[in-house]
C-alpha positions as CSV (number, residue, x, y, z in Angstrom):
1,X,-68.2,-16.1,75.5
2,X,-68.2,-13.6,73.0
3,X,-67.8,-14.0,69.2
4,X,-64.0,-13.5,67.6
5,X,-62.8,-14.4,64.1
6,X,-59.9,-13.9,62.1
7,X,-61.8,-13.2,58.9
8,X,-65.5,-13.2,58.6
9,X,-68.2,-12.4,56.0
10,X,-70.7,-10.0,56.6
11,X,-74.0,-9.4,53.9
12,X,-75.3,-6.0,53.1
13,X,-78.5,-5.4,51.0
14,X,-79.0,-3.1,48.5
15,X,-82.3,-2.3,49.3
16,X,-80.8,-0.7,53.0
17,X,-78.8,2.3,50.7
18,X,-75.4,0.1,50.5
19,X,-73.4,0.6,47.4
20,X,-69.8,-0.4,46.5
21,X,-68.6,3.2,47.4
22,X,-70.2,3.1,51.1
23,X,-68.6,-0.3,51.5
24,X,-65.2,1.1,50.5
25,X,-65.1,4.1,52.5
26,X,-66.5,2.0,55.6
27,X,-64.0,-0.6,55.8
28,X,-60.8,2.2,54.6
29,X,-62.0,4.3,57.8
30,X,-61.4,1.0,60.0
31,X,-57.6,0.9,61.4
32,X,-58.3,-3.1,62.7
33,X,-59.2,-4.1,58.6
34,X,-56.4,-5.4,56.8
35,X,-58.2,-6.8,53.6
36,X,-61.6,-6.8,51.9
37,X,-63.2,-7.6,49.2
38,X,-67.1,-7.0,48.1
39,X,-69.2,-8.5,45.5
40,X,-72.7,-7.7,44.5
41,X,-75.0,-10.8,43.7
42,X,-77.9,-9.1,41.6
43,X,-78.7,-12.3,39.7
44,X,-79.0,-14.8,42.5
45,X,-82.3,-17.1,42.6
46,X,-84.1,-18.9,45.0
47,X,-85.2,-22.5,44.7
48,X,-88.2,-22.1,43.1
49,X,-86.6,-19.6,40.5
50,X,-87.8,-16.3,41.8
51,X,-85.0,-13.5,42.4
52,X,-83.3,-13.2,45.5
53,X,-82.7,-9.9,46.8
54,X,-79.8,-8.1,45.6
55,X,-77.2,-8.4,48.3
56,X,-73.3,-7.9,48.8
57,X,-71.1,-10.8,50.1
58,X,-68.0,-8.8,52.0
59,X,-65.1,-10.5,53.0
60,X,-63.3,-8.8,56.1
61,X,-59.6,-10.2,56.9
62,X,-58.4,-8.6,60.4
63,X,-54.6,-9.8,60.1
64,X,-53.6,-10.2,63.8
65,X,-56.2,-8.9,65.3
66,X,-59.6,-10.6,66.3
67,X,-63.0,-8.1,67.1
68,X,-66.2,-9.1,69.0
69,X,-68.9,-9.7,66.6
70,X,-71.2,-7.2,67.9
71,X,-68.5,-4.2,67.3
72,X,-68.8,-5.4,63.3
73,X,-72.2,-5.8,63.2
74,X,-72.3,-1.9,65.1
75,X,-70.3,-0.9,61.7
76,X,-72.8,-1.5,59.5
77,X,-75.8,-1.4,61.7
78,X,-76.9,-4.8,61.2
79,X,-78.2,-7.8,63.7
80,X,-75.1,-9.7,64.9
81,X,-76.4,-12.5,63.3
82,X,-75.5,-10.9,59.9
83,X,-71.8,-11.3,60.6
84,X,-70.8,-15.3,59.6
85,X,-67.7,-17.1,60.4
86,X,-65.7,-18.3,57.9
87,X,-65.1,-21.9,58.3
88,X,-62.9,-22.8,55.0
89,X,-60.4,-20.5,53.9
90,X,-60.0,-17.1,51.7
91,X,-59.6,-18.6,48.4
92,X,-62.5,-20.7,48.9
93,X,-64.6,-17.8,49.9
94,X,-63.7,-15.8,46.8
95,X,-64.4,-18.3,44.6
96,X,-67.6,-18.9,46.2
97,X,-68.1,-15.3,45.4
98,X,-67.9,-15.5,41.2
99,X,-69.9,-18.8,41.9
100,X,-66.7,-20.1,40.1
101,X,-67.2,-24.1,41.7
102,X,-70.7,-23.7,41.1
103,X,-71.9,-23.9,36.8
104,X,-75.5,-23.7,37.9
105,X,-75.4,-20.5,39.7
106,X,-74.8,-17.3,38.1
107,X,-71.2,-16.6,37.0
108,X,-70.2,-13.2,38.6
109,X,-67.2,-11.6,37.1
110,X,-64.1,-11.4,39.2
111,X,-63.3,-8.0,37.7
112,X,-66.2,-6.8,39.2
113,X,-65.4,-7.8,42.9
114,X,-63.6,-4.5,44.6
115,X,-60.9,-5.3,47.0
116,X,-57.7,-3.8,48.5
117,X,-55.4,-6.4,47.3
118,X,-54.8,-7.8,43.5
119,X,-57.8,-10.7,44.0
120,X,-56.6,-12.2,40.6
121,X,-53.0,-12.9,41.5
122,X,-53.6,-14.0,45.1
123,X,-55.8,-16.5,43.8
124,X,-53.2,-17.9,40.5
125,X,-50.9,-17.8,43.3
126,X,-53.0,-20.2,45.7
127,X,-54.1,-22.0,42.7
128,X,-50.3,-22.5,41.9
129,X,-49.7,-23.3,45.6
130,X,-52.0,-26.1,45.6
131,X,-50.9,-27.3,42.4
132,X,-47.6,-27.8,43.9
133,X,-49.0,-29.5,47.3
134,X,-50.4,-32.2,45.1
135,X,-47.7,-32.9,43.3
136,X,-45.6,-33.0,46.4
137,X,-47.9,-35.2,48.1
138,X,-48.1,-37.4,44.9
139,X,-44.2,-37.8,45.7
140,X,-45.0,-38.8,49.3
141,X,-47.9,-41.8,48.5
142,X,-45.6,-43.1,45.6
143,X,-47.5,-41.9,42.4
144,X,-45.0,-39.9,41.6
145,X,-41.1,-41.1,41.9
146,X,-37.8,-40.7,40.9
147,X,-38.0,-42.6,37.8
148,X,-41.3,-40.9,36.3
149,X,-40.9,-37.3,37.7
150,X,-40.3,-35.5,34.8
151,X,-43.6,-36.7,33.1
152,X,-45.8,-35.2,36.3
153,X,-43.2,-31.8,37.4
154,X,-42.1,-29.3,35.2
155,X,-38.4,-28.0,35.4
156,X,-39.1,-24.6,37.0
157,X,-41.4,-26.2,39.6
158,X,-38.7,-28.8,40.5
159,X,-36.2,-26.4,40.5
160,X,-37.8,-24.3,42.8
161,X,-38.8,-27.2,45.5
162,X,-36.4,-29.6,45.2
163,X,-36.4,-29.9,48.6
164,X,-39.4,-30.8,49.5
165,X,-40.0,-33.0,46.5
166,X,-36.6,-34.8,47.8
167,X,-37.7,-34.8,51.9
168,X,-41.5,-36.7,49.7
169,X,-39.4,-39.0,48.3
170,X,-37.8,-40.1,51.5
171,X,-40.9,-40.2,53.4
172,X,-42.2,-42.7,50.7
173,X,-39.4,-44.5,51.4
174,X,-39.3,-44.9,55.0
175,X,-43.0,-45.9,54.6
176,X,-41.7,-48.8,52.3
177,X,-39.1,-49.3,54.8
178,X,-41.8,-49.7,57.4
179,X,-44.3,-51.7,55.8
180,X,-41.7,-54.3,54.8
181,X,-40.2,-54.1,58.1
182,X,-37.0,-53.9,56.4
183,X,-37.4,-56.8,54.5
184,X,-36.6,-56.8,51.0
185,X,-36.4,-60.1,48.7
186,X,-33.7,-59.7,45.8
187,X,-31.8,-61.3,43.4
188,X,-28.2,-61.2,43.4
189,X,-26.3,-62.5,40.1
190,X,-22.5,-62.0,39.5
191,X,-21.4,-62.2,35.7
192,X,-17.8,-62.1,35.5
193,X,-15.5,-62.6,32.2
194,X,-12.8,-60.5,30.0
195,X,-13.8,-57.3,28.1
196,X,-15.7,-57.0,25.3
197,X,-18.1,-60.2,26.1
198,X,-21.1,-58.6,26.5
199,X,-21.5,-58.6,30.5
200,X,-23.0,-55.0,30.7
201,X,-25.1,-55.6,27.4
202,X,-26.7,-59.1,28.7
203,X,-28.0,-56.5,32.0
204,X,-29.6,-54.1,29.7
205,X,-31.0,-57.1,27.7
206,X,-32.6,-58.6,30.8
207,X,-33.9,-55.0,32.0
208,X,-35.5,-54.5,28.4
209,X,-37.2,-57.9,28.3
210,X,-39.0,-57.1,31.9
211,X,-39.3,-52.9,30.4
212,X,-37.7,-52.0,34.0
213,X,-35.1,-49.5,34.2
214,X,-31.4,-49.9,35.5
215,X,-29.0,-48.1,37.1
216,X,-25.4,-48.7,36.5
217,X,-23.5,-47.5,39.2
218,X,-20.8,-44.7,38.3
219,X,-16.9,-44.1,38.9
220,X,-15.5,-42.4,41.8
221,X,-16.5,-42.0,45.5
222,X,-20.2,-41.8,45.1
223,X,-21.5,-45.1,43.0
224,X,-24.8,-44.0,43.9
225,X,-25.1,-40.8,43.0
226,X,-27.5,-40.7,40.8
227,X,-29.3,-43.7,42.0
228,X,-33.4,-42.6,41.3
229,X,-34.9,-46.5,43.1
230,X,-34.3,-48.3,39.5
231,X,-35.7,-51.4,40.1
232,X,-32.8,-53.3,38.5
233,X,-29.0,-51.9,39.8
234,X,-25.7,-52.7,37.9
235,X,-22.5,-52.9,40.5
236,X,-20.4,-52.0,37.4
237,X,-16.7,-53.5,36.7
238,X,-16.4,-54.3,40.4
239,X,-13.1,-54.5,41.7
240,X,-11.6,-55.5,44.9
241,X,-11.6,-52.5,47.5
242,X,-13.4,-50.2,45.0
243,X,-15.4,-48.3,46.0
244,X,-17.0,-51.3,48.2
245,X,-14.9,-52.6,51.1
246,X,-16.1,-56.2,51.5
247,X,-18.3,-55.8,54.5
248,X,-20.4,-52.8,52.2
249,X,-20.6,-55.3,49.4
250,X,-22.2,-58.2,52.1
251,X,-24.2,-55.4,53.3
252,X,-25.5,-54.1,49.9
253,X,-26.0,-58.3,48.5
254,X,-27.9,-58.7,51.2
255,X,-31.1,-61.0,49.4
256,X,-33.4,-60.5,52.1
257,X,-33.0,-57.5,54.0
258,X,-33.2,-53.2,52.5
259,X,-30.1,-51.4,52.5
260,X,-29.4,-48.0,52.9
261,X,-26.5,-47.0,50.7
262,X,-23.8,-44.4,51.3
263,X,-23.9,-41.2,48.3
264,X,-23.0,-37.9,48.7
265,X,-25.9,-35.9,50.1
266,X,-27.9,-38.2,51.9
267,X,-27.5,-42.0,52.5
268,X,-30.5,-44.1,49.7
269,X,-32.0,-46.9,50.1
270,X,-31.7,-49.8,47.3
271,X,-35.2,-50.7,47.0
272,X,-33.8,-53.2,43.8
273,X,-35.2,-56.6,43.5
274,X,-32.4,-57.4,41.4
275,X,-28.9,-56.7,41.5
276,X,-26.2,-57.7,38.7
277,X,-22.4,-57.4,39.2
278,X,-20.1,-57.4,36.5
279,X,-16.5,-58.3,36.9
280,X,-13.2,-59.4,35.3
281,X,-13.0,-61.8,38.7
282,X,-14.7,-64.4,39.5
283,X,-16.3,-64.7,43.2
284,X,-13.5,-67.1,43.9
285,X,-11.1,-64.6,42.4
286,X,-12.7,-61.7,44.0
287,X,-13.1,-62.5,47.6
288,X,-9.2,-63.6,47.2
289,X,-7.8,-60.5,46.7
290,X,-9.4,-59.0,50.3
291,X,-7.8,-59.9,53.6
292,X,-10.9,-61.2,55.6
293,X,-9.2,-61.9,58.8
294,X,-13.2,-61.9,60.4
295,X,-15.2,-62.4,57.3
296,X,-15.5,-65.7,55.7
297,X,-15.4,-65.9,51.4
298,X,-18.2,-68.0,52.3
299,X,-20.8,-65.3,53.4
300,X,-20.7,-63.6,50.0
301,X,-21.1,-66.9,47.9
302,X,-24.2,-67.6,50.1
303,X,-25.7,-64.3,48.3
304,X,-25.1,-64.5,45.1
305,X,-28.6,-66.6,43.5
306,X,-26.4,-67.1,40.2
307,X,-22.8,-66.7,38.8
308,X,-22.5,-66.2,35.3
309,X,-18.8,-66.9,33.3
310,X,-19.8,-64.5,30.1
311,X,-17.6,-65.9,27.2
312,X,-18.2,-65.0,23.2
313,X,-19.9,-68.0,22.4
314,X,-21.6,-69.2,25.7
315,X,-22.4,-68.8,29.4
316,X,-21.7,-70.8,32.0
317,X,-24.1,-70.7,35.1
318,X,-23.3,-72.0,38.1
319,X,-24.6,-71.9,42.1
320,X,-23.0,-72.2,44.9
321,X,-23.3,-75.1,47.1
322,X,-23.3,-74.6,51.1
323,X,-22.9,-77.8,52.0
324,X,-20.0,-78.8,49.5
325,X,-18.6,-75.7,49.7
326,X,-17.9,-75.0,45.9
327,X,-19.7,-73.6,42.9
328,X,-21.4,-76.3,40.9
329,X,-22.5,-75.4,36.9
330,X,-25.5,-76.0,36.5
331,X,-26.5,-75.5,32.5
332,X,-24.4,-73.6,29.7
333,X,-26.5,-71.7,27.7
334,X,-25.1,-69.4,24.3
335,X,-24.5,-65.9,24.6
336,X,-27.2,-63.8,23.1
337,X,-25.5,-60.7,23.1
338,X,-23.6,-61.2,19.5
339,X,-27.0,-62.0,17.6
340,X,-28.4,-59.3,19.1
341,X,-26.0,-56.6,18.4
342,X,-26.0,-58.7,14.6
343,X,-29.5,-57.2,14.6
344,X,-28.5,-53.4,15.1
345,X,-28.0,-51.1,12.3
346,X,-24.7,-51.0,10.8
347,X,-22.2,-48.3,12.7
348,X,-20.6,-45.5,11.1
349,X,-18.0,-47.0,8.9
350,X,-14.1,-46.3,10.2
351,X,-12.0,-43.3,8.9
352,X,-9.7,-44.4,6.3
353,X,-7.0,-41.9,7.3
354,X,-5.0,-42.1,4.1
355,X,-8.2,-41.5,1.7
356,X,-9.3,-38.6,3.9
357,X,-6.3,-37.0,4.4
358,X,-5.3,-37.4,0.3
359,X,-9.1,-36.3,0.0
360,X,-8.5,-33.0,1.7
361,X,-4.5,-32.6,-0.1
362,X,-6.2,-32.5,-3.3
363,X,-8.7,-29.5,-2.5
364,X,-6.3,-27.7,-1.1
365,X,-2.8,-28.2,-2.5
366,X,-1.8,-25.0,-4.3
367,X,-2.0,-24.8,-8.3
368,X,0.9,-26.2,-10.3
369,X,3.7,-23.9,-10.5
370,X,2.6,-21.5,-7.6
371,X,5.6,-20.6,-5.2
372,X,4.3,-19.2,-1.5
373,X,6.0,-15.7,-1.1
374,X,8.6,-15.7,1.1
375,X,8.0,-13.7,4.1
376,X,10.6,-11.6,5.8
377,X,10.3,-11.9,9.2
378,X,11.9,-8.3,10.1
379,X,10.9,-5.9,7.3
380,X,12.1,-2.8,8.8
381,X,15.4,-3.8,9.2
382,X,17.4,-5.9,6.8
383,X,20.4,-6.3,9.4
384,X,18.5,-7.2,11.8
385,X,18.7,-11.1,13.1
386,X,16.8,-13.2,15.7
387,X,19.8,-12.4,18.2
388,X,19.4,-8.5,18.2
389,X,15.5,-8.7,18.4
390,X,13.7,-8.3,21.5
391,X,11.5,-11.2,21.9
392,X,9.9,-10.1,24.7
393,X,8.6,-7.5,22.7
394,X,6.6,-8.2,19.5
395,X,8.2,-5.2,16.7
396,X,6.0,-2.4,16.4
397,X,4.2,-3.1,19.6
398,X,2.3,0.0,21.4
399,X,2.2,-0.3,24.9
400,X,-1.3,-0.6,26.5
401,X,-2.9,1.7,29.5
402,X,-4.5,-1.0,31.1
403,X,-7.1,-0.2,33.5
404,X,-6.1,-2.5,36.4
């Protein structure tokens, strides 16, 4: 079977009359050549340090197109044998010809390699190319994820493939997904009280003593917008029918299994081992306010590992108890959430309206004795009176030649 490649690499010697300008005007006369490039090794040495002989290394690319062997090797009258096949691809064959992955061998210049394409460009280009497979594949084994992603991918490359950085991200996931078999251990904890107690603040507490980030879930129709697999996820200020209809809720406080979530692009999944949900309600209170003609209260309390009744001065925990059917406390511990904000620096201190206002009266008030001049709202006309004015037409008003 005879001999076809692609792209192949053919050596020429110097010592046989072949010089850059033959090369050139060779492989210009041939129609089937799309691209080449030629590089002369003069400083090459064998083994045992004597000179090799100098030689060109010429890259032949024949686009679509695939000649016998023997009808190169006729080109430059040379034994078949002469003409290689490539087995990597171009950019590796390039660089092989500055010795650029090889410090011990002479470094040839890559301004002195002659080519009918820009070399240089073509190979920041590939360079580029791979950069970007790495980091994409990175995003697919889970080095790189949605929480650390700006440390590893710069704006502009993101920008430009946010697709497949996105499509990574979701094959990491459905490997997780696999792996765990859908299984997915988390804790569920429902901290419910009036405003201003602290519920939101005690989450971010907890998430800063593990150094885990959190996601609090946003307003509107997509909660999980911007959901990036934080490992801790806040079900903010949850309120009956919004945005969870109780069967979502069982499906998302599901301790043991994963759950893919609803958002506006593409469905996530919650990949959180923990799960807080603040509330004004209480389970109890909560579950009340649905009309579960097929669900039982019962099937949320089962879920929830902890409920937490947030006061000012203290929290009550308390667990639910299958077999008696009711929440039972279970210790009262103080809430830490007013020493610690005791430990912040002091805010801004409040506007005092009537000593900023008098403030900026006394640096502007007029100088004793001054009188504003009265203005005279038609000077052209001393007659004239709001009722015989135009005011549809400013006085003195030119009419414009607009273009449109």
């Amino acid at each position: 079977m005879s001999k076809r490649k692609r792209h192949v690499e053919v050596v020429l010697y110097m010592e046989d009359g072949w010089t850059y300008e033959k090369i050139v005007a060779l492989m210009e006369s041939k129609r089937s050549v799309k691209e080449f490039a030629a590089m002369l090794h003069d400083q090459d040495v064998n083994g045992d340090g004597t000179p090799k002989k100098p030689h060109f290394h010429i890259y032949i690319n024949f686009g679509g197109s695939a000649p016998e062997f023997k009808y190169i090797a006729a080109w430059f009258n040379i034994p078949e044998s002469r003409v290689q096949k490539i087995k990597t691809n171009k950019p590796t064959v390039l660089r092989y010809y500055t010795h650029e992955n090889e410090p011990y061998k002479h470094q040839y210049q890559l301004e002195d390699m002659v080519a009918n394409f820009d070399v240089r460009t073509f190979l920041k280009e590939h360079e580029q190319k791979a950069s970007v497979n790495k980091l994409i594949q990175q995003c697919a084994d889970g080095t790189i994820t949605p929480l650390n992603y700006t440390e590893h991918i710069s704006g502009s490359i993101y920008a430009a493939n946010e697709r497949k950085i996105q499509s990574a991200w979701k094959y990491a996931s459905d490997l997780r997904s696999i792996a765990s078999q859908g299984t997915c251990e988390r804790t569920i904890i429902w901290l419910h009280g009036a405003t201003m107690v602290g519920k939101g603040e005690l989450c971010k507490m907890v998430a800063r003593s593990r150094n885990l980030p959190l996601y609090f879930t946003s307003t509107g129709k997509d909660p999980f917008g911007e959901y990036r697999n934080e490992p801790i996820a806040v079900l903010d200020d949850l309120r009956p029918y919004e945005p969870f209809t109780f069967a979502e809720l069982l499906k998302i406080t599901d301790p043991h299994n994963l759950c893919s979530v609803k958002s506006r692009y593409r469905n996530k999944e919650l990949v959180c081992p923990l799960i807080f949900i603040t509330s004004p309600l209480s389970p109890v209170e909560f579950a009340s306010r649905y009309n579960l003609e097929n669900e039982s209260a019962a099937q949320l309390y089962r879920r929830l590992a902890e409920v937490w009744h947030v006061t000012q001065p203290a929290i009550n925990i308390s667990k639910y108890n299958v077999d008696m059917g009711v929440f039972v406390n279970t210790s009262l511990r103080p809430n830490p959430v007013p020493a610690y904000l005791a430990t912040l620096a002091p805010a801004l201190p409040a506007i005092d309206g009537d000593e900023v206002l008098g403030q900026l009266y006394r640096t502007y008030v007029p100088t004793p004795g001054y009188i504003p001049e009265q203005q005279t709202l038609f000077p052209n006309d001393e007659a004239a009176t709001p009722e015989s004015v135009d005011t549809n037409t400013p006085p003195n008003y030119e009419k414009e030649a607009l273009p449109f």
